[in-house]
C-alpha positions in Angstrom: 72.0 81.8 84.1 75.1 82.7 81.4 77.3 84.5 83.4 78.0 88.1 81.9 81.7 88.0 80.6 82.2 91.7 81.5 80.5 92.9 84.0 80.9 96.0 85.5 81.9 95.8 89.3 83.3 99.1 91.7 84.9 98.6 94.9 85.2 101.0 97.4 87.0 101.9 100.6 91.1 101.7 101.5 92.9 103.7 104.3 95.0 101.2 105.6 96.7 98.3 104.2 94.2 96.1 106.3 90.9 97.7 103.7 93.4 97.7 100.6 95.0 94.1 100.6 91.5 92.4 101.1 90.2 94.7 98.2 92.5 93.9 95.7 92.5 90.1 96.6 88.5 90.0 96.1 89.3 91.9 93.0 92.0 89.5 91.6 89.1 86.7 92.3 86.2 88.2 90.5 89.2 88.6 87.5 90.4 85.0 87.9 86.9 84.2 87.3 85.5 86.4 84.8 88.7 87.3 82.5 86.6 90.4 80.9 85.7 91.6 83.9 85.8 95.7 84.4 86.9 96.6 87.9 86.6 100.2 89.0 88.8 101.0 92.4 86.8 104.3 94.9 89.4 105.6 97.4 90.6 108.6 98.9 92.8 111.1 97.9 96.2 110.9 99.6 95.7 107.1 101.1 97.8 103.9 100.3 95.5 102.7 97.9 96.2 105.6 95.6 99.4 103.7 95.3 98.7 100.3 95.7 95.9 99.8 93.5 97.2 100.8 90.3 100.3 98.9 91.0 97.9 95.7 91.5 96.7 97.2 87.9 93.4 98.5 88.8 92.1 102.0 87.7 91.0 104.1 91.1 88.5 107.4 91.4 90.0 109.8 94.5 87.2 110.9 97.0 88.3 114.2 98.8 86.9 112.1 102.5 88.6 111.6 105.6 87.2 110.5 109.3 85.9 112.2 111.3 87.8 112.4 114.5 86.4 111.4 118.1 88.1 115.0 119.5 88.0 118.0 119.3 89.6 118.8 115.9 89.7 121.8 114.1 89.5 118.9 110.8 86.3 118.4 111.8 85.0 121.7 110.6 85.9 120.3 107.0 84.0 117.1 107.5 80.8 118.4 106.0 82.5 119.7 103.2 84.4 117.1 102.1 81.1 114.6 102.4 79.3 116.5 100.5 82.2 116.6 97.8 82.4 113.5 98.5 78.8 112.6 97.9 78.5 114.5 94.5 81.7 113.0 93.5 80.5 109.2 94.1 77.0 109.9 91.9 79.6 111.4 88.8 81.3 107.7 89.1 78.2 105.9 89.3 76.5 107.5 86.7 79.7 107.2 84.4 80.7 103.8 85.3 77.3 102.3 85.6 78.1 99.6 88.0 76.2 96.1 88.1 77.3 95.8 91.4 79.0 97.4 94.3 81.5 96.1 97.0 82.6 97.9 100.3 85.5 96.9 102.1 85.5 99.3 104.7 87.6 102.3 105.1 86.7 106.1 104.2 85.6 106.3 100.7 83.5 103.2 101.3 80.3 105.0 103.2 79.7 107.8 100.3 80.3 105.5 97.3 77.6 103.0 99.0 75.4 105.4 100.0 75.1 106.8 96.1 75.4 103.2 94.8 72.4 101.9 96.7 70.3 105.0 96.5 70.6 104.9 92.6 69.5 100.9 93.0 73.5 99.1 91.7 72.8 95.7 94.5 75.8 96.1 96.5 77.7 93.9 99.2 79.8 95.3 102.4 82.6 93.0 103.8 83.1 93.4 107.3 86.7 92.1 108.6 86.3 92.4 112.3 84.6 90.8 114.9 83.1 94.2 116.0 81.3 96.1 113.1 81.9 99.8 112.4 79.0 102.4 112.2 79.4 102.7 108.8 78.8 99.2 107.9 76.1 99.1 110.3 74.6 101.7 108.6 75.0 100.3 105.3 74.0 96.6 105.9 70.2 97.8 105.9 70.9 98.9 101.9 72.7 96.2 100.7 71.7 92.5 100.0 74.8 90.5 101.4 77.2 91.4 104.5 80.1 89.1 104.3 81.8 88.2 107.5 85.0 87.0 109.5 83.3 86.0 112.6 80.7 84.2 114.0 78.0 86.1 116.1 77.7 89.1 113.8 74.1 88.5 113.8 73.8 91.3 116.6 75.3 93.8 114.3 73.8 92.9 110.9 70.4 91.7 109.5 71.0 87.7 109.9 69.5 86.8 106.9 72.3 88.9 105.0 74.9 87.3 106.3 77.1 84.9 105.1 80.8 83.4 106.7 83.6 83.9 104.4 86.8 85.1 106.1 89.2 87.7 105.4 90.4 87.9 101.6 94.3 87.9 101.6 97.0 87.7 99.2 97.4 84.6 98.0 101.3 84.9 97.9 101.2 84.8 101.8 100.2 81.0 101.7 103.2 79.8 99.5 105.7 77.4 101.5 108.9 79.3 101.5 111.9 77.7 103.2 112.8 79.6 106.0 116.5 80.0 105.9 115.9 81.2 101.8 113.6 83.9 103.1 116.1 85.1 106.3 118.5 85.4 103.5 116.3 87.6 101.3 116.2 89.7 104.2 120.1 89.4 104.8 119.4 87.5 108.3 121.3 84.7 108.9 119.7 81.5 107.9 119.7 79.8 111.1 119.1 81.5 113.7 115.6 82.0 115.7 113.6 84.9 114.1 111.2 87.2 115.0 108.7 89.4 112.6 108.0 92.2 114.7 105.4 95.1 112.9 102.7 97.4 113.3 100.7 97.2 110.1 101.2 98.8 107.0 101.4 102.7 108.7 103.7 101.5 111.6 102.8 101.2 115.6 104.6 103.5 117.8 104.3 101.5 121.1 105.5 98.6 119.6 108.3 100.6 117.7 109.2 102.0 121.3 109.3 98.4 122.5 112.4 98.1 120.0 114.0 101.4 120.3 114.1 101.4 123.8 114.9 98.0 124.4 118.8 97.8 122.7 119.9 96.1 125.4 117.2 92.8 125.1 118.8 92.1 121.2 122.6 92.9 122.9 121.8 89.9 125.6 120.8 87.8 123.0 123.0 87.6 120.3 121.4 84.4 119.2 117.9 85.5 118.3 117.5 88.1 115.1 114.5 90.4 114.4 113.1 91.6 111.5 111.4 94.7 112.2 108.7 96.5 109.9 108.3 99.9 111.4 106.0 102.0 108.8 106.8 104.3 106.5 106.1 107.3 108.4 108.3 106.2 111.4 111.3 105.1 109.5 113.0 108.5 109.5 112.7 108.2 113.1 114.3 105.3 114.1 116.6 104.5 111.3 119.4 105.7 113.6 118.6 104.2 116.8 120.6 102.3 118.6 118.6 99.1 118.2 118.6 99.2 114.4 122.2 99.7 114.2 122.9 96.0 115.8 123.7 93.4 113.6 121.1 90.9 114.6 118.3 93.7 113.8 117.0 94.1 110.4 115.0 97.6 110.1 112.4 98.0 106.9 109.9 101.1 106.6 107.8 98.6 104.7 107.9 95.1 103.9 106.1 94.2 100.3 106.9 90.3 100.3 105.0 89.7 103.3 104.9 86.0 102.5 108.6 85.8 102.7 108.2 87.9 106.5 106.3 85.1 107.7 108.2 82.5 106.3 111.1 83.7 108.3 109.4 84.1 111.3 109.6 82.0 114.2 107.3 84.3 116.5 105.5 87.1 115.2 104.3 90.1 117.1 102.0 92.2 115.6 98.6 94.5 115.8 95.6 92.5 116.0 94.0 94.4 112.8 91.3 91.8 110.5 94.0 91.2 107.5 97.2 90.7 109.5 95.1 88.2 112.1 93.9 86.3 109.0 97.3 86.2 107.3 98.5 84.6 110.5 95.8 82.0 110.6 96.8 81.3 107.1 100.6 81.0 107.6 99.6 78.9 110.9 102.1 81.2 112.5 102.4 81.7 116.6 101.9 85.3 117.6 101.7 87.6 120.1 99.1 90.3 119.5 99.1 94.3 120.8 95.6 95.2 120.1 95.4 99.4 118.9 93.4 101.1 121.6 93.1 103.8 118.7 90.6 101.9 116.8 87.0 102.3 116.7 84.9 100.7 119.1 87.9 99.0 120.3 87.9 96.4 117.7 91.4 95.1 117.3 91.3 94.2 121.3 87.9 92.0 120.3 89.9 90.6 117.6 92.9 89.6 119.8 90.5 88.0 122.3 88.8 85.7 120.0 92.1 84.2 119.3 92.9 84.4 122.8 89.6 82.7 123.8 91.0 79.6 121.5 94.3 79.7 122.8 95.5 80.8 119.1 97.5 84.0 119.9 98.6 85.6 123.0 97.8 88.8 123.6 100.0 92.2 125.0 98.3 95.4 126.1 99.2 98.2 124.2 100.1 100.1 127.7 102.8 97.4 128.5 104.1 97.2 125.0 107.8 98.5 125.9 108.0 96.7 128.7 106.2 92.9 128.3 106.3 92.7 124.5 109.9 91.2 124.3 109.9 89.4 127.1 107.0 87.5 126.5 108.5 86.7 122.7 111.6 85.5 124.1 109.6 83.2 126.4 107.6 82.3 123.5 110.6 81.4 121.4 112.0 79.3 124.1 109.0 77.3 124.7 108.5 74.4 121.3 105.6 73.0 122.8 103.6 76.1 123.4 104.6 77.7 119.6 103.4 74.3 118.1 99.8 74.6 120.1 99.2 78.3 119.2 100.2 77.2 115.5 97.8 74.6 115.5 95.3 76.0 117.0 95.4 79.3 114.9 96.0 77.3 111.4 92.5 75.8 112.5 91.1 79.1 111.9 92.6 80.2 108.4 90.1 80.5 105.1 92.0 80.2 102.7 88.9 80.6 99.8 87.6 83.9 101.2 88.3 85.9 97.9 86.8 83.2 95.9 83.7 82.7 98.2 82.9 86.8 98.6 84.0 87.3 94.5 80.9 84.4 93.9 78.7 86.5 96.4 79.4 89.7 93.7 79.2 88.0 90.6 75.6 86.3 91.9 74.4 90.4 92.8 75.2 90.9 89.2 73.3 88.0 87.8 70.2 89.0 90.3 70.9 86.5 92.6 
């Protein structure tokens, strides 16, 4: 079948950096495959992809949404409001846009725009980035024709015959090979010296930014190692003037955009154990130590962690003995040649690299009615 030179494709969900990245990666693909193709961007209103998808130089529709929240929360009282804003707001973009096919990534505004989308008959695909799925996209998989995956076994989640094995989508910068001592010194690190990317995601970890601030006197003992230290936009203010980011061999960012150039200076990264940043790492082949979110639905960045784990891939923290283990065990780590070369190997085994490619196919076939 001719494949439609400009077909009309929305993609829906954000929240985090870990929805937003992937989105705009499967997006770039569809693009990089069909030039004339018109991609349409559903968020909500006040999240990172308000920001980051127009600078990727997509258009993006606002959905008044937010979670709703496990405690008791006065928010909550708002939630039926804003899903039924939410709702009618979704059908005005559908019936405007007129979408040939529809792609959820997870994340807030993913759940209404799918729910319209399907109802009104637009096929539509979910991709599912952990290895536990969420309620919405369990909810969602019995509407759409293909559930794309990270992980084997999601069979007890969603309908088998929907399923297919892609990976995470990332950015492809994050797989160029970048010297290490050219990216320390993009960073003003010194070019030589052992490195560690420590981050908590694009929004910032406070257990593992605690782990820094109240451990001044790890980076004083070791004057040879250096850090690079991604704490989140929202945290900055806060530890800007500790006494940890005031050392010479610390380098404190809010937020780091040339992520590819992080990794390439890292020696050890520590990190959350979120879908994008574990298949970034695979990618990279970089060794890591993980501190699974215990905030996270279902648990699902401690499931994550432990598939690694279970591969000897990545080494994993709890979040509890962040402030105290987290260091130590990256010091060890950095010490130790043989066992960084293993967890490299053994976690570069994992990488797929042609996710966006293999999930952008999977949406351009729903648009041919395949």
């Amino acid at each position: 079948m001719e494949r439609n030179s400009a077909p009309r494709i929305i993609i829906s969900g954000g929240g985090t950096g870990g929805h937003v990245f992937p989105a705009i990666a499967i997006a770039d693909a569809i693009v990089a495959k069909v030039p004339g193709a018109q991609i349409l961007f559903v968020g909500a209103q006040g999240k990172i992809e308000m920001e980051k998808v127009p600078k990727a130089g997509y258009p993006i529709e606002g959905l008044w949404i937010s979670g709703f929240q496990r405690s008791l929360s006065l928010r909550n009282l708002l939630f039926p409001v804003k899903l039924v804003y939410s709702l009618l707001k979704a059908r005005s973009i559908v019936r405007k846009f007129k979408p040939q096919a529809a792609v959820g990534v997870g994340g807030y505004a993913s759940g209404p725009l799918l729910d319209i989308a399907t109802r009104k008959g637009v096929p539509a695909l979910i991709q599912e980035q952990n290895s536990y799925a969420g309620v919405t996209n369990k909810l969602l998989s019995q509407r759409v024709q293909k559930v794309c995956v990270a992980y084997e076994g999601m069979e007890r989640f969603f309908p088998a015959e929907k399923i297919v094995l892609t990976g995470n989508p990332v950015r492809r910068s994050v797989a160029q090979a970048i010297d290490a001592g050219t990216a320390r010194t993009h960073f003003g690190l010194e070019a030589n010296k052992p490195t560690l990317l420590i981050f908590g995601g694009s929004l910032g970890a406070l257990s593992i930014n605690e782990a820094m601030a109240q451990n001044t006197s790890f980076w004083q003992n070791n004057p040879d190692l250096q850090v690079l230290w991604q704490c989140g936009g929202s945290h900055h203010e806060k530890y800007q003037n500790c006494a940890t980011a005031q050392l010479p061999n610390v380098k404190l960012m809010a937020f780091i955009d040339r992520m590819d150039l992080a990794y390439a200076a890292a020696d050890v990264v520590c990190s959350r154990a979120g879908a994008l940043t574990i298949s970034e790492l695979c990618l990279v082949g970089k060794p890591a130590i993980l501190v699974p979110s215990p905030f996270v639905a279902e648990d699902h960045q401690t499931k994550n962690a432990q598939a690694l784990v279970d591969k000897n891939a990545a080494i994993m923290v709890r979040n509890a003995d962040t402030v105290s283990a987290l260091l130590p065990a990256a010091l060890e780590l950095l010490q130790n040649e043989t066992k960084r070369n293993t967890l490299a190997q053994n976690i570069l085994a994992l990488a797929k690299p042609n996710a966006a490619e293999e999930i952008a196919e999977q949406v351009l076939s729903l648009v041919e009615g395949g």
